[in-house]
Backbone of each chain as nested JSON, in Angstrom:
{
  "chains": [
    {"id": "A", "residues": [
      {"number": 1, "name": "UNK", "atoms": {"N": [119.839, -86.922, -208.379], "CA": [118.407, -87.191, -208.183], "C": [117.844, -86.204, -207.167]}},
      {"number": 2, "name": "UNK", "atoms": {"N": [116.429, -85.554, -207.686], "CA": [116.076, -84.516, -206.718], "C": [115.411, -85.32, -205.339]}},
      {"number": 3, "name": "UNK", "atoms": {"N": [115.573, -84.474, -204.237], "CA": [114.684, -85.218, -202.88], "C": [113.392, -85.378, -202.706]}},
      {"number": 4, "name": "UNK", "atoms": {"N": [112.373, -86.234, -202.969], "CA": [110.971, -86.299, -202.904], "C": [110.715, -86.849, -201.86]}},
      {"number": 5, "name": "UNK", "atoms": {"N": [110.375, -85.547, -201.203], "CA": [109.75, -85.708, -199.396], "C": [108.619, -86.636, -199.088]}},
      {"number": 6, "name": "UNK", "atoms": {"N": [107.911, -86.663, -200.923], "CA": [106.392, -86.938, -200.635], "C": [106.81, -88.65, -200.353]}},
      {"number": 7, "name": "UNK", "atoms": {"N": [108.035, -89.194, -201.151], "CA": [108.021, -90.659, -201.316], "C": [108.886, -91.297, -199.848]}},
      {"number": 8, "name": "UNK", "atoms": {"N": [109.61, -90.149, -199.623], "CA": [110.1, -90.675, -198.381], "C": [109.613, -90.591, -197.216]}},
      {"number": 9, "name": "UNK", "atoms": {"N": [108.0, -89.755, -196.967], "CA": [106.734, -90.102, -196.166], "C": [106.141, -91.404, -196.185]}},
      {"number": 10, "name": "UNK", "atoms": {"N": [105.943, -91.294, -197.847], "CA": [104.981, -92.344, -198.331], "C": [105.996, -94.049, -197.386]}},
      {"number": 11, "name": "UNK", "atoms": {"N": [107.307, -94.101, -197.824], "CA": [108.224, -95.166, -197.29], "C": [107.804, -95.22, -195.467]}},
      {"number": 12, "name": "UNK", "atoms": {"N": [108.234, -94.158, -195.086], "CA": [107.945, -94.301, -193.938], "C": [106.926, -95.06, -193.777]}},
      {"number": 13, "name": "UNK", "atoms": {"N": [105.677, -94.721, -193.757], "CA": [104.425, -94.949, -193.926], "C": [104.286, -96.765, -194.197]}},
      {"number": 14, "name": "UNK", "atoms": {"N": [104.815, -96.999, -195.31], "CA": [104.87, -98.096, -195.769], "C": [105.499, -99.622, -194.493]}},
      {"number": 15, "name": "UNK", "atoms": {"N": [106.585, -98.487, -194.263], "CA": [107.412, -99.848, -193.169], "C": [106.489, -99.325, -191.776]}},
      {"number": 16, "name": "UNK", "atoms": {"N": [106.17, -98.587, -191.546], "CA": [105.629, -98.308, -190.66], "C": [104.067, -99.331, -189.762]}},
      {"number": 17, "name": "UNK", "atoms": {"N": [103.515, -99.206, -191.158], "CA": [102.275, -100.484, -191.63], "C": [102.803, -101.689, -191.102]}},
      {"number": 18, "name": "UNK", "atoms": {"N": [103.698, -101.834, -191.959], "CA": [103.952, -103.612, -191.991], "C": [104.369, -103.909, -190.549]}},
      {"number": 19, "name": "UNK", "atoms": {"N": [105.277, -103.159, -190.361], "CA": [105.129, -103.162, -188.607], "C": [103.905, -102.976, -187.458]}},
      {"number": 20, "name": "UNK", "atoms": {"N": [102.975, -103.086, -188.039], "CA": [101.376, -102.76, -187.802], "C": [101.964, -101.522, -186.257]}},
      {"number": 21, "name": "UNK", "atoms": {"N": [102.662, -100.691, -186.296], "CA": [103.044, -99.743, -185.459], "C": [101.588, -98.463, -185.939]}},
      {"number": 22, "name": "UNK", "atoms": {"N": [100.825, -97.698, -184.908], "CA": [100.612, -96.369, -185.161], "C": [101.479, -95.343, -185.028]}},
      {"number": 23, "name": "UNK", "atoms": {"N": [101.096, -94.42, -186.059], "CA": [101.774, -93.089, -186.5], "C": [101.89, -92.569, -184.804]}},
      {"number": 24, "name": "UNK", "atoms": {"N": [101.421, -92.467, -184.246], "CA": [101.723, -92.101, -182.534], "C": [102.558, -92.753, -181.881]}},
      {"number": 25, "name": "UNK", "atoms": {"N": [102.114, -93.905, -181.791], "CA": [103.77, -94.696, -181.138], "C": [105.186, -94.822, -182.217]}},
      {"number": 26, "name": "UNK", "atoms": {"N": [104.906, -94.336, -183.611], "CA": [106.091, -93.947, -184.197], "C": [106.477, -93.15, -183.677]}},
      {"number": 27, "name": "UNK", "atoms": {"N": [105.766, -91.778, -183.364], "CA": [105.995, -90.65, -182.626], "C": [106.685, -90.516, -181.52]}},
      {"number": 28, "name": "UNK", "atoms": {"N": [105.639, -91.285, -180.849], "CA": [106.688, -91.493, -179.398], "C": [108.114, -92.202, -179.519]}},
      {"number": 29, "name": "UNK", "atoms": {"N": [108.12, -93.516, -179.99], "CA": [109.241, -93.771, -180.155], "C": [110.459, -93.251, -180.158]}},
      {"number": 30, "name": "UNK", "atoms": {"N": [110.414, -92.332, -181.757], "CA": [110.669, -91.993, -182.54], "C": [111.786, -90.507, -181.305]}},
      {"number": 31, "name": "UNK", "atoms": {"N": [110.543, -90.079, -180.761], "CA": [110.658, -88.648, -179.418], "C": [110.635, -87.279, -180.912]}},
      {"number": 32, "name": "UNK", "atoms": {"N": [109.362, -87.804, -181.298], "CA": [109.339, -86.69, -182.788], "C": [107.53, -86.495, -182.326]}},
      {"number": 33, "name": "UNK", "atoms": {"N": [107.071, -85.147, -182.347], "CA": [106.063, -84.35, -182.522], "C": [105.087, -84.843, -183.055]}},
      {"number": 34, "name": "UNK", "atoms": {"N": [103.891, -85.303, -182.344], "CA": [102.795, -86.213, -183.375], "C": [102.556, -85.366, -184.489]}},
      {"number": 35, "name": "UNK", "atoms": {"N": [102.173, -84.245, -184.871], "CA": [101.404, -83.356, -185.951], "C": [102.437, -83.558, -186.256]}},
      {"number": 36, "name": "UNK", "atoms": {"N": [103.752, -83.671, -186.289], "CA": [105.322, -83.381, -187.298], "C": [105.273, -84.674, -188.174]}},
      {"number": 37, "name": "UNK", "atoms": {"N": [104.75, -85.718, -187.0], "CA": [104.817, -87.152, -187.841], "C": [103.854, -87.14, -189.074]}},
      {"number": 38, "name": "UNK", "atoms": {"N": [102.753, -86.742, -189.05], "CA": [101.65, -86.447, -189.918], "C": [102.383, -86.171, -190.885]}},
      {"number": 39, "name": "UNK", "atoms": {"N": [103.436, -84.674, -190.436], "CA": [103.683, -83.928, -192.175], "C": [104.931, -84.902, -192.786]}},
      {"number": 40, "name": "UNK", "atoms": {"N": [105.381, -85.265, -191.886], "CA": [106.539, -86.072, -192.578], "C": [106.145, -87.441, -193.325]}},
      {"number": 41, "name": "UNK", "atoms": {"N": [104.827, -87.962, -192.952], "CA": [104.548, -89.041, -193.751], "C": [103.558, -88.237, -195.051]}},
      {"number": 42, "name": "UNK", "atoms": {"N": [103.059, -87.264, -194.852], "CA": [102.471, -86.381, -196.029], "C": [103.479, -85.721, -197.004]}},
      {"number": 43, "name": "UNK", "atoms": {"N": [104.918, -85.799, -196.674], "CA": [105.947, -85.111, -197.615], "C": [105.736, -83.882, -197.4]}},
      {"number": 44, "name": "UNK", "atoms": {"N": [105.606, -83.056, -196.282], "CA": [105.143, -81.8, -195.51], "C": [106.555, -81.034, -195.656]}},
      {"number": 45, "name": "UNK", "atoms": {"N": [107.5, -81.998, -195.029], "CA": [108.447, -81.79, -194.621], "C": [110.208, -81.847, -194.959]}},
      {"number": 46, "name": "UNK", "atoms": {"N": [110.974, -80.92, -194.972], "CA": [112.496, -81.305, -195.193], "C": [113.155, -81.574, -194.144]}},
      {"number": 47, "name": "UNK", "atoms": {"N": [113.274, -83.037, -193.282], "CA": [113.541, -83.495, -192.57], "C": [114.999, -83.682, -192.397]}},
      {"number": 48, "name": "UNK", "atoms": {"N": [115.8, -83.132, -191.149], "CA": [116.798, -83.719, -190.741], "C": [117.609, -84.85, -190.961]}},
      {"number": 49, "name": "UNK", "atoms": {"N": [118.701, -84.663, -191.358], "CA": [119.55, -86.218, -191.537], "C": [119.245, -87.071, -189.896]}},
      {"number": 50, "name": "UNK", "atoms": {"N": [119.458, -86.402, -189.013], "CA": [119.562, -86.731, -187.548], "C": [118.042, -87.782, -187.152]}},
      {"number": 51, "name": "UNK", "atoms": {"N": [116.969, -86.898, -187.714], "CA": [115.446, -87.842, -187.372], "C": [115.308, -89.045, -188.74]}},
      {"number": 52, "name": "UNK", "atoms": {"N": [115.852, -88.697, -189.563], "CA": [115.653, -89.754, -190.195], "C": [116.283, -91.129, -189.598]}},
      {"number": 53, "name": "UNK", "atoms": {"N": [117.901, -90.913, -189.08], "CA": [118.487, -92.255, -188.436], "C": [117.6, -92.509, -186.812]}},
      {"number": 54, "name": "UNK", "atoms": {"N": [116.635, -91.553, -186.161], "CA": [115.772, -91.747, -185.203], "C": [114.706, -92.845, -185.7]}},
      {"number": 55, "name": "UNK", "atoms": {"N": [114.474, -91.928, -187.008], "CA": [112.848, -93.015, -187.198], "C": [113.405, -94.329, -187.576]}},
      {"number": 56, "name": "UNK", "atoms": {"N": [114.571, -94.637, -188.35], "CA": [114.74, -95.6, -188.794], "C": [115.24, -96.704, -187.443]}},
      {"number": 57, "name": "UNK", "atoms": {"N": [115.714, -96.168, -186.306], "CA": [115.522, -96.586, -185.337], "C": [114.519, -97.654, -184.325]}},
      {"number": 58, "name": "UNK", "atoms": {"N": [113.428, -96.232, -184.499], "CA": [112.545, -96.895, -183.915], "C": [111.707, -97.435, -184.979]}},
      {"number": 59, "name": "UNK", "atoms": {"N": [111.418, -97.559, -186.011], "CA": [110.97, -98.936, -187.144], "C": [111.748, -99.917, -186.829]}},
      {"number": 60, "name": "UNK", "atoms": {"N": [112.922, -100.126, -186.696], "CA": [114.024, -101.733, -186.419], "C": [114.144, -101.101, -188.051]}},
      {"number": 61, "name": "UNK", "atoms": {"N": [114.531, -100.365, -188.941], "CA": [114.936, -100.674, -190.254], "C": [116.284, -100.266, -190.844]}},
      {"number": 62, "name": "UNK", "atoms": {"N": [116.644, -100.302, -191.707], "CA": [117.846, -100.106, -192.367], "C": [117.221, -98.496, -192.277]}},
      {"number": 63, "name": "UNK", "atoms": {"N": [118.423, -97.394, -192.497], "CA": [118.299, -96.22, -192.755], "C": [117.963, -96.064, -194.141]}},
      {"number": 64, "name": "UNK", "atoms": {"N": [118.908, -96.698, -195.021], "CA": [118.675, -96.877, -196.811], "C": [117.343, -97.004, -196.974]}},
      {"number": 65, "name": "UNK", "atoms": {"N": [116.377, -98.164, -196.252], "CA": [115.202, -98.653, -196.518], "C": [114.181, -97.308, -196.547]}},
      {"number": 66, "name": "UNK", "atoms": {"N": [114.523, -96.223, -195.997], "CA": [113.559, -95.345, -195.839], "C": [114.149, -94.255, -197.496]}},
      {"number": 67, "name": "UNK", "atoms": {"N": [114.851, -94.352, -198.036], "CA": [115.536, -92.983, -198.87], "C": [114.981, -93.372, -199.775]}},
      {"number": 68, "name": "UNK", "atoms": {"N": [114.132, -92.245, -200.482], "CA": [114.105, -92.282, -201.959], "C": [115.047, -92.527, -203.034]}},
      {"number": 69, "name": "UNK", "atoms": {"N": [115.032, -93.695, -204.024], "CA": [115.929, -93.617, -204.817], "C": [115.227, -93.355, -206.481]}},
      {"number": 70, "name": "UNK", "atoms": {"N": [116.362, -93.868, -206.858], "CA": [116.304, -93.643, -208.442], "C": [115.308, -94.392, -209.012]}},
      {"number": 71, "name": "UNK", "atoms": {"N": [114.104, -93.846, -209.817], "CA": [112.896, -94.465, -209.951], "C": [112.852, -95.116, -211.787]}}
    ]},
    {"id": "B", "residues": [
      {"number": 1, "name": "UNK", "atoms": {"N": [120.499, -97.038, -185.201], "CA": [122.149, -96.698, -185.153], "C": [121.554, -95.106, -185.082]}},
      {"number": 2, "name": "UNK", "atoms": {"N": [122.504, -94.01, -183.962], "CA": [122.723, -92.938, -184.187], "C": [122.967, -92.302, -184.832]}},
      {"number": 3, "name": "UNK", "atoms": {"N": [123.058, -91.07, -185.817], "CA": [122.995, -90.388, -186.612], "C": [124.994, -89.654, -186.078]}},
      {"number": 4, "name": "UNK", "atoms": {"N": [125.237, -90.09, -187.116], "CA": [126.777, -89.655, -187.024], "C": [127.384, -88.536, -187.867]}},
      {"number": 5, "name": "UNK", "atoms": {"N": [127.124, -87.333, -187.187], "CA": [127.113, -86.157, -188.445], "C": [128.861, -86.087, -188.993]}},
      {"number": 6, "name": "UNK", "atoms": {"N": [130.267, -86.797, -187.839], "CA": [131.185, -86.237, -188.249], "C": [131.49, -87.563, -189.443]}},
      {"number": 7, "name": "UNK", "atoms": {"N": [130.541, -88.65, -189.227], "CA": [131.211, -89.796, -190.284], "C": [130.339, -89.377, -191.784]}},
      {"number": 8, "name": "UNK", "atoms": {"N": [129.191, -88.385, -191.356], "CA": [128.719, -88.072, -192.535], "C": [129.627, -87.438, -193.503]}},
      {"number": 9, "name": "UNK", "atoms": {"N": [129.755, -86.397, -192.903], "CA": [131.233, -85.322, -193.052], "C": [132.275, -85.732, -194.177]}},
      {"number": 10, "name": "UNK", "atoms": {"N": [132.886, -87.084, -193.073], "CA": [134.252, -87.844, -193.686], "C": [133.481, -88.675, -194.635]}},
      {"number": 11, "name": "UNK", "atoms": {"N": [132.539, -88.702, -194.663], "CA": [131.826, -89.881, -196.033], "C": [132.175, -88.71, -197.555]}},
      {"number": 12, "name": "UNK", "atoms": {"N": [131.151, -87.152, -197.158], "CA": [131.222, -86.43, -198.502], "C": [132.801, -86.232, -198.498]}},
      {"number": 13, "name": "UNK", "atoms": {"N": [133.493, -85.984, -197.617], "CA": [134.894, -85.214, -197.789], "C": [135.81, -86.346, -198.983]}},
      {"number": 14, "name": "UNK", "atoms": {"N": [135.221, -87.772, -198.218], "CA": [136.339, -88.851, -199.286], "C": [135.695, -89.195, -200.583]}},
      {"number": 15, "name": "UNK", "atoms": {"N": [134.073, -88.843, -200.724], "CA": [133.863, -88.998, -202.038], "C": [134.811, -87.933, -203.007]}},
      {"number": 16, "name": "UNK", "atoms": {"N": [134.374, -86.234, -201.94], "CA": [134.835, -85.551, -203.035], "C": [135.841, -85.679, -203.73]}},
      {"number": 17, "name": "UNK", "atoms": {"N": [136.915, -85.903, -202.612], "CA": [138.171, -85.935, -202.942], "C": [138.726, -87.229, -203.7]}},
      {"number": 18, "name": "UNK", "atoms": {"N": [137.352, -88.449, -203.65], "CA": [138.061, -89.336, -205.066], "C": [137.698, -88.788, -206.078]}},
      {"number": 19, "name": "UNK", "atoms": {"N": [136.819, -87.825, -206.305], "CA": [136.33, -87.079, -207.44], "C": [137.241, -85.592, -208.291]}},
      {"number": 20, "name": "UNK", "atoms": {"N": [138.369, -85.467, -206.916], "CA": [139.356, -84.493, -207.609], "C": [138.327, -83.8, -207.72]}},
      {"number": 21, "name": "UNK", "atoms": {"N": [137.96, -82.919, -206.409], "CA": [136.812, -81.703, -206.446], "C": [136.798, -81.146, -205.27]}},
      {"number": 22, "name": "UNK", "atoms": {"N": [137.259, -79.695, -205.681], "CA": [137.806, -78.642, -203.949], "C": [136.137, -78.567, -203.547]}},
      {"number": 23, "name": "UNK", "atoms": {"N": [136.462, -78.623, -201.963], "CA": [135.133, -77.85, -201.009], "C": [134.166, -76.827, -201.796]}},
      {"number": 24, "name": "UNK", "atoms": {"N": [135.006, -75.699, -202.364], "CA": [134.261, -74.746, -202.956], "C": [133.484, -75.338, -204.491]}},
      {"number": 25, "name": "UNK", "atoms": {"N": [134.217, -76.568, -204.926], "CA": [133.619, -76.385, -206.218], "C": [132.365, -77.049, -206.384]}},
      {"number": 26, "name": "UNK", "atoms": {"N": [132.214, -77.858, -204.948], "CA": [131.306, -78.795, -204.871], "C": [129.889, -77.788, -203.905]}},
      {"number": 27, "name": "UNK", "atoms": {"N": [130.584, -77.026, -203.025], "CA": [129.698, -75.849, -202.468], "C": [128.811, -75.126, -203.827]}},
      {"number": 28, "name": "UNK", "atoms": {"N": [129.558, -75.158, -204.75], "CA": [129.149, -74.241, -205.703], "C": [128.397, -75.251, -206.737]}},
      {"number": 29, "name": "UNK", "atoms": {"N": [128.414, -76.124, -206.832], "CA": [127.409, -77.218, -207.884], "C": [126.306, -77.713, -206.825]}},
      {"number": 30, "name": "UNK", "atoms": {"N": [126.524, -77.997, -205.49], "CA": [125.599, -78.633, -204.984], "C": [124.322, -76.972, -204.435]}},
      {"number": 31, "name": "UNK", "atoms": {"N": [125.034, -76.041, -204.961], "CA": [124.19, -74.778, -204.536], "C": [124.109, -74.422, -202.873]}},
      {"number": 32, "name": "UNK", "atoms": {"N": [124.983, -74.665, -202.32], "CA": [125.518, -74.709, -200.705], "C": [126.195, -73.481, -200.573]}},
      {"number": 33, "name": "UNK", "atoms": {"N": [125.972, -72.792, -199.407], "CA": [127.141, -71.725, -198.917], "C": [128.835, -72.213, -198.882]}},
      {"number": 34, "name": "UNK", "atoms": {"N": [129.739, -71.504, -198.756], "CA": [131.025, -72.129, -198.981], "C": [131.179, -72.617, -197.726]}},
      {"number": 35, "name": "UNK", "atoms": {"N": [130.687, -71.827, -196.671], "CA": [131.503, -72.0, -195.498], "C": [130.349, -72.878, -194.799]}},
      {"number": 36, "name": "UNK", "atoms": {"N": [129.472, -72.882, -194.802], "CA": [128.462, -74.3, -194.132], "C": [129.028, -75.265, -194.721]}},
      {"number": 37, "name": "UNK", "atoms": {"N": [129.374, -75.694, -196.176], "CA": [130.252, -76.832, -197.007], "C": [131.149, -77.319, -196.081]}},
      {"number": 38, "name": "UNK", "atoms": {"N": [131.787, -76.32, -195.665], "CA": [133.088, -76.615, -194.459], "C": [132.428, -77.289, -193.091]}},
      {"number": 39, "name": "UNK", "atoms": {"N": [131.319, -76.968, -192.838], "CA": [130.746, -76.807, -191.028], "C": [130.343, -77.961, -191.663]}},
      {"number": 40, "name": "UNK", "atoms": {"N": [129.879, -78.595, -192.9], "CA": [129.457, -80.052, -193.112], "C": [130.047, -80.905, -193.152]}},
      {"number": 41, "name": "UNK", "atoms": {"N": [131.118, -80.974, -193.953], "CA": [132.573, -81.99, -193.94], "C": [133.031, -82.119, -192.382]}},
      {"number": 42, "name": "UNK", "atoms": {"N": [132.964, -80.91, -191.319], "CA": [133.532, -81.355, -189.982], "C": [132.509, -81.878, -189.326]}},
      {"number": 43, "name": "UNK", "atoms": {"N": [131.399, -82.08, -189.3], "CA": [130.133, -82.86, -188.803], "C": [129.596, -81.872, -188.145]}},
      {"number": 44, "name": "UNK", "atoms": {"N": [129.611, -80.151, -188.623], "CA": [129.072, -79.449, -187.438], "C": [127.658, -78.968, -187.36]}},
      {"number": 45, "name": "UNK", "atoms": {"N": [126.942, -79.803, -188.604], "CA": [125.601, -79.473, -188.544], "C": [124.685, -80.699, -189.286]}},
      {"number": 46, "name": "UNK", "atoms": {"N": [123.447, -80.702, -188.67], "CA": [122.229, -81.351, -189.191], "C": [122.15, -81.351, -190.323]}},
      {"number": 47, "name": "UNK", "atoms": {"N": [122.412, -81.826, -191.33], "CA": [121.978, -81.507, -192.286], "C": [120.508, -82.309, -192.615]}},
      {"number": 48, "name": "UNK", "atoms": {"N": [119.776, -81.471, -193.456], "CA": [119.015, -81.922, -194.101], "C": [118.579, -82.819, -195.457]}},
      {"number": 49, "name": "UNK", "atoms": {"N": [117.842, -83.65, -195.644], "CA": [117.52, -84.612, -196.107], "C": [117.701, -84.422, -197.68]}},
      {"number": 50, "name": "UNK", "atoms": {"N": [116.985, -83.676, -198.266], "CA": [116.982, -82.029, -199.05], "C": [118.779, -81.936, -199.667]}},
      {"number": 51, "name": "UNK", "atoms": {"N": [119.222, -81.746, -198.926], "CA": [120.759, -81.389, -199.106], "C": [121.258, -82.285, -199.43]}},
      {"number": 52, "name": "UNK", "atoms": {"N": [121.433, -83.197, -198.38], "CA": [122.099, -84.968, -198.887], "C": [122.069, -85.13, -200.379]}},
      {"number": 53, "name": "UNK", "atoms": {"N": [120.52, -84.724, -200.828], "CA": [120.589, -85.504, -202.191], "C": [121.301, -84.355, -203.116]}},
      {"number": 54, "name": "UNK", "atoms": {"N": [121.182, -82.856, -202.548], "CA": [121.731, -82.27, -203.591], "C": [123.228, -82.537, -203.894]}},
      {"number": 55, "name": "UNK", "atoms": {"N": [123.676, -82.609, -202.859], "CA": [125.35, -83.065, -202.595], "C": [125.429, -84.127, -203.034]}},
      {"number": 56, "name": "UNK", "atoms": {"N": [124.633, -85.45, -203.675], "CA": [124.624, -87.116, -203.676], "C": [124.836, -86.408, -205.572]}},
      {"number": 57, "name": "UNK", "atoms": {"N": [123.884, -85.337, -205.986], "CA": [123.394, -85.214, -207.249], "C": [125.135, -84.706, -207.736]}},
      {"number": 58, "name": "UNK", "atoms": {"N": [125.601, -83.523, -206.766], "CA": [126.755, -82.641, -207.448], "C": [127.791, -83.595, -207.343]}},
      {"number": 59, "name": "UNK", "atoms": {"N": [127.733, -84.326, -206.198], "CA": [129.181, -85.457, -205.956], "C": [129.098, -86.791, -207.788]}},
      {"number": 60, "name": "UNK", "atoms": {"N": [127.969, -86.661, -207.855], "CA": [127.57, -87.964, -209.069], "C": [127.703, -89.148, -208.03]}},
      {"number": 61, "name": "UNK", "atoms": {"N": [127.006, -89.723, -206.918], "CA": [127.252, -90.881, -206.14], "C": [125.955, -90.796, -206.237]}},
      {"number": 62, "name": "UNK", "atoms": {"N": [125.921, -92.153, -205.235], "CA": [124.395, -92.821, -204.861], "C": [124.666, -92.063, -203.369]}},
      {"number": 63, "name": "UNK", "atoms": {"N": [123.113, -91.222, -203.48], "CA": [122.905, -90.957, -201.664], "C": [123.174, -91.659, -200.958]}},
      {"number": 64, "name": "UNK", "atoms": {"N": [123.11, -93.061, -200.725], "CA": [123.363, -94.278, -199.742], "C": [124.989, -94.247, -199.299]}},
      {"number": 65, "name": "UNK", "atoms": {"N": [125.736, -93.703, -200.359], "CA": [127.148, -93.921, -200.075], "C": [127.548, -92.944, -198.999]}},
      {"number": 66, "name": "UNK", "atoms": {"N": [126.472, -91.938, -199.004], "CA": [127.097, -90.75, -198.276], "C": [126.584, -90.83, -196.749]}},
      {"number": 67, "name": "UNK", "atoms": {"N": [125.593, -91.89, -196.541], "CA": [124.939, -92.678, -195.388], "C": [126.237, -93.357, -194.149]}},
      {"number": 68, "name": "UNK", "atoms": {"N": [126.122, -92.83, -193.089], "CA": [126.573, -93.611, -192.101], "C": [126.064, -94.425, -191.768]}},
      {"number": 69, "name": "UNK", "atoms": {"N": [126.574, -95.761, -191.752], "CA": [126.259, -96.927, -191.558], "C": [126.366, -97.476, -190.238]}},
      {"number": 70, "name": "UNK", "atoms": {"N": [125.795, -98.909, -189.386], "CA": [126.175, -99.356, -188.748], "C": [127.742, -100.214, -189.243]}},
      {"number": 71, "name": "UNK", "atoms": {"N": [128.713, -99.506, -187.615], "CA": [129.992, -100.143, -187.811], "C": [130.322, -100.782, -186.798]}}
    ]}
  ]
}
Protein backbone atom coordinates (compact mmCIF):
# COMPACT_ATOMS: atom_id res chain seq x y z
CA UNK A 1 0.00 0.00 0.00
CA UNK A 2 1.38 3.40 -1.13
CA UNK A 3 1.91 6.23 1.85
CA UNK A 4 -0.81 8.97 1.70
CA UNK A 5 0.59 11.86 3.65
CA UNK A 6 -2.62 13.67 2.78
CA UNK A 7 -4.75 10.93 5.00
CA UNK A 8 -2.32 10.66 7.64
CA UNK A 9 -2.65 14.68 8.17
CA UNK A 10 -6.17 14.42 7.61
CA UNK A 11 -6.02 11.46 10.89
CA UNK A 12 -4.00 13.57 12.75
CA UNK A 13 -6.30 16.30 12.40
CA UNK A 14 -9.17 14.13 13.14
CA UNK A 15 -7.90 12.81 16.73
CA UNK A 16 -6.57 15.95 17.22
CA UNK A 17 -10.33 17.62 17.14
CA UNK A 18 -11.86 15.17 19.24
CA UNK A 19 -9.37 15.98 21.71
CA UNK A 20 -10.67 19.58 21.23
CA UNK A 21 -6.55 20.22 21.41
CA UNK A 22 -5.27 23.33 18.95
CA UNK A 23 -2.92 22.65 16.13
CA UNK A 24 -0.41 24.92 18.42
CA UNK A 25 -0.56 23.18 21.55
CA UNK A 26 -0.22 19.98 19.33
CA UNK A 27 2.82 21.77 18.37
CA UNK A 28 4.06 22.54 21.45
CA UNK A 29 3.41 19.41 22.90
CA UNK A 30 4.34 17.58 20.32
CA UNK A 31 8.17 20.07 20.50
CA UNK A 32 7.33 20.06 16.47
CA UNK A 33 7.42 23.56 14.46
CA UNK A 34 3.98 25.30 14.29
CA UNK A 35 4.12 26.00 10.26
CA UNK A 36 5.53 22.10 10.14
CA UNK A 37 2.31 21.18 12.03
CA UNK A 38 0.20 22.97 9.35
CA UNK A 39 2.03 20.91 6.52
CA UNK A 40 1.80 17.74 8.22
CA UNK A 41 -1.91 17.96 8.80
CA UNK A 42 -2.14 19.32 4.97
CA UNK A 43 -0.15 16.04 3.75
CA UNK A 44 2.78 18.67 3.02
CA UNK A 45 4.92 16.39 4.40
CA UNK A 46 7.12 12.91 4.56
CA UNK A 47 7.31 12.72 8.13
CA UNK A 48 9.69 10.86 10.34
CA UNK A 49 8.97 7.50 11.95
CA UNK A 50 10.45 9.30 15.23
CA UNK A 51 7.58 12.46 15.16
CA UNK A 52 5.02 10.36 14.33
CA UNK A 53 5.51 8.17 17.84
CA UNK A 54 5.95 12.14 19.31
CA UNK A 55 2.59 13.21 18.00
CA UNK A 56 0.99 10.13 18.88
CA UNK A 57 2.29 10.90 22.24
CA UNK A 58 1.17 13.96 22.83
CA UNK A 59 -2.61 13.09 21.39
CA UNK A 60 -2.69 10.14 24.38
CA UNK A 61 -3.22 7.81 21.07
CA UNK A 62 -2.26 4.54 19.79
CA UNK A 63 0.58 5.08 17.13
CA UNK A 64 -1.56 2.59 14.63
CA UNK A 65 -4.52 5.09 15.21
CA UNK A 66 -2.69 7.72 13.25
CA UNK A 67 -1.36 5.28 9.94
CA UNK A 68 -3.03 5.14 6.89
CA UNK A 69 -4.35 1.86 6.03
CA UNK A 70 -5.85 -0.23 3.45
CA UNK A 71 -8.91 1.60 2.10
CA UNK B 1 5.75 5.50 23.91
CA UNK B 2 9.20 6.57 22.36
CA UNK B 3 10.05 5.88 19.00
CA UNK B 4 12.36 2.78 19.06
CA UNK B 5 14.39 2.80 15.86
CA UNK B 6 16.55 -0.48 16.95
CA UNK B 7 13.07 -2.51 17.72
CA UNK B 8 11.97 -1.07 14.41
CA UNK B 9 15.02 -2.62 12.83
CA UNK B 10 14.49 -6.13 14.63
CA UNK B 11 10.68 -5.86 13.65
CA UNK B 12 11.70 -5.59 9.50
CA UNK B 13 14.82 -7.92 10.06
CA UNK B 14 12.28 -10.88 11.59
CA UNK B 15 9.61 -10.23 9.10
CA UNK B 16 12.13 -10.54 6.38
CA UNK B 17 13.64 -13.35 7.43
CA UNK B 18 10.17 -15.27 8.00
CA UNK B 19 9.79 -14.37 4.43
CA UNK B 20 13.14 -16.21 3.32
CA UNK B 21 14.35 -12.75 1.85
CA UNK B 22 18.22 -11.47 1.97
CA UNK B 23 18.75 -7.60 3.05
CA UNK B 24 19.62 -6.95 -0.56
CA UNK B 25 16.60 -8.49 -2.07
CA UNK B 26 14.29 -6.61 -0.05
CA UNK B 27 16.67 -3.27 -0.50
CA UNK B 28 16.04 -3.94 -4.03
CA UNK B 29 11.99 -4.43 -4.14
CA UNK B 30 11.37 -1.92 -1.49
CA UNK B 31 13.61 0.56 -3.92
CA UNK B 32 16.12 1.37 -0.84
CA UNK B 33 19.93 1.75 -1.06
CA UNK B 34 21.64 -1.59 0.01
CA UNK B 35 23.59 -0.24 2.61
CA UNK B 36 20.98 2.28 4.41
CA UNK B 37 18.77 -1.33 4.29
CA UNK B 38 21.58 -2.35 6.66
CA UNK B 39 21.80 1.20 8.80
CA UNK B 40 17.84 0.32 9.04
CA UNK B 41 17.70 -3.21 10.35
CA UNK B 42 20.48 -1.87 13.08
CA UNK B 43 18.17 1.07 14.16
CA UNK B 44 20.69 3.59 12.77
CA UNK B 45 18.35 5.90 11.20
CA UNK B 46 14.94 7.83 11.18
CA UNK B 47 13.27 6.47 8.93
CA UNK B 48 10.59 7.90 7.20
CA UNK B 49 6.95 7.39 7.10
CA UNK B 50 7.17 7.12 3.16
CA UNK B 51 9.58 4.17 3.54
CA UNK B 52 7.81 2.15 6.28
CA UNK B 53 5.11 1.62 3.84
CA UNK B 54 7.38 0.91 1.00
CA UNK B 55 9.16 -1.80 3.04
CA UNK B 56 5.38 -2.89 4.66
CA UNK B 57 4.45 -3.09 0.53
CA UNK B 58 7.96 -5.22 -0.51
CA UNK B 59 7.90 -7.29 2.92
CA UNK B 60 3.82 -8.20 1.85
CA UNK B 61 2.92 -7.34 5.81
CA UNK B 62 0.62 -4.91 7.36
CA UNK B 63 2.65 -1.58 8.21
CA UNK B 64 1.40 -1.96 11.84
CA UNK B 65 3.48 -5.14 12.20
CA UNK B 66 6.56 -3.32 11.50
CA UNK B 67 5.38 -0.67 14.39
CA UNK B 68 7.08 -0.67 17.78
CA UNK B 69 4.78 -1.09 20.22
CA UNK B 70 4.29 -0.34 23.82
CA UNK B 71 6.16 -3.25 25.86
Amino acid sequence: MKYNAKKFGSNVREVRRARAISQDQLALRAGIDRSYMGRIERGQVNITLEKVYRLAEALGCDVRELLPLET
